[in-house]
N, C-alpha and C positions, 0 to 999 in steps of 0.2 A: 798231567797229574803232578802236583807238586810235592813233595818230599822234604821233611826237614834236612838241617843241613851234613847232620848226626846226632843220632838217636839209638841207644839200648832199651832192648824194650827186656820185660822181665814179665812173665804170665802171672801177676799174683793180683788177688785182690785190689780194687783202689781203694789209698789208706796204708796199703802194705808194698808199696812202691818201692822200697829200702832193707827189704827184710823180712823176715815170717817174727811175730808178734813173740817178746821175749828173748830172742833167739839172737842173743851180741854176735856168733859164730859166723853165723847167715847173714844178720845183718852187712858184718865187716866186708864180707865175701861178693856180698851181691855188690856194694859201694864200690869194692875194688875192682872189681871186676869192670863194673860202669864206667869206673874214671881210664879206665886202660882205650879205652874209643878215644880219647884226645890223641893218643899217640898212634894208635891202631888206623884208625878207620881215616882214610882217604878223599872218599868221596860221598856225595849225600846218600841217607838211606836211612833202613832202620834195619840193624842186625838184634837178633835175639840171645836172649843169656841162658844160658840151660839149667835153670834151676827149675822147680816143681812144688810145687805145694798142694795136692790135693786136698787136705784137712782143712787150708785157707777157705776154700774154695764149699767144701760143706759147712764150715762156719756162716760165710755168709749168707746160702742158700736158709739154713737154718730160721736165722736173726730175720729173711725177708718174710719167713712166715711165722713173726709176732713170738718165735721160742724163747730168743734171744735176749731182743731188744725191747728194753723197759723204760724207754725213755718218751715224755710227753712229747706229742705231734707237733710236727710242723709248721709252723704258721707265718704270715709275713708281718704280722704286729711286732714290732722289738719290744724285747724283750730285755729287763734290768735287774742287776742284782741289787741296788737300792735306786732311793728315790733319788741322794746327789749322784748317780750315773746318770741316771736319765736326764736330769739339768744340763749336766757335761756336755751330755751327747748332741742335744738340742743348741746347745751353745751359748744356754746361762750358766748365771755363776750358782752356785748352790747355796 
């Protein structure tokens, strides 16, 4: 089994990788926290960070069942904010 070579792991939603949403406090704490494994941690693995967010965690459960989230579906067609993005993007000139 292979193993990064160090890794903090933090139980929160992904998306929320860095902190509970609004939360500078949390944010800062979870960040420093993480960057303390440069100095810390030794050898490969993954140690966990003890924070918690349960609220995170019914937000998203929420948002998977359509409460939430109001945003148009998915799709693999790209998608432009105007017509010269899409030139851009394709790689005319507009």
């Amino acid at each position: 089994m292979r193993r990064p070579p160090r890794a903090k792991f933090v139980n929160y939603p992904l998306g929320f990788e860095s902190g509970r949403f609004r939360d500078r406090q949390n944010q800062f704490d979870v960040v420093a926290e993480a960057l303390k494994g440069f100095d810390e941690m030794t050898s490969p693995g993954v140690d966990p960070l003890a924070y918690e967010w349960r609220l995170g965690w019914d937000m998203v459960h929420e948002r998977e069942k359509g409460k939430l989230d109001h945003r148009s579906p998915r799709t693999t067609t790209p998608q432009y904010q105007t017509e010269e993005d899409r030139l851009m993007a394709e790689g005319r000139q507009a």
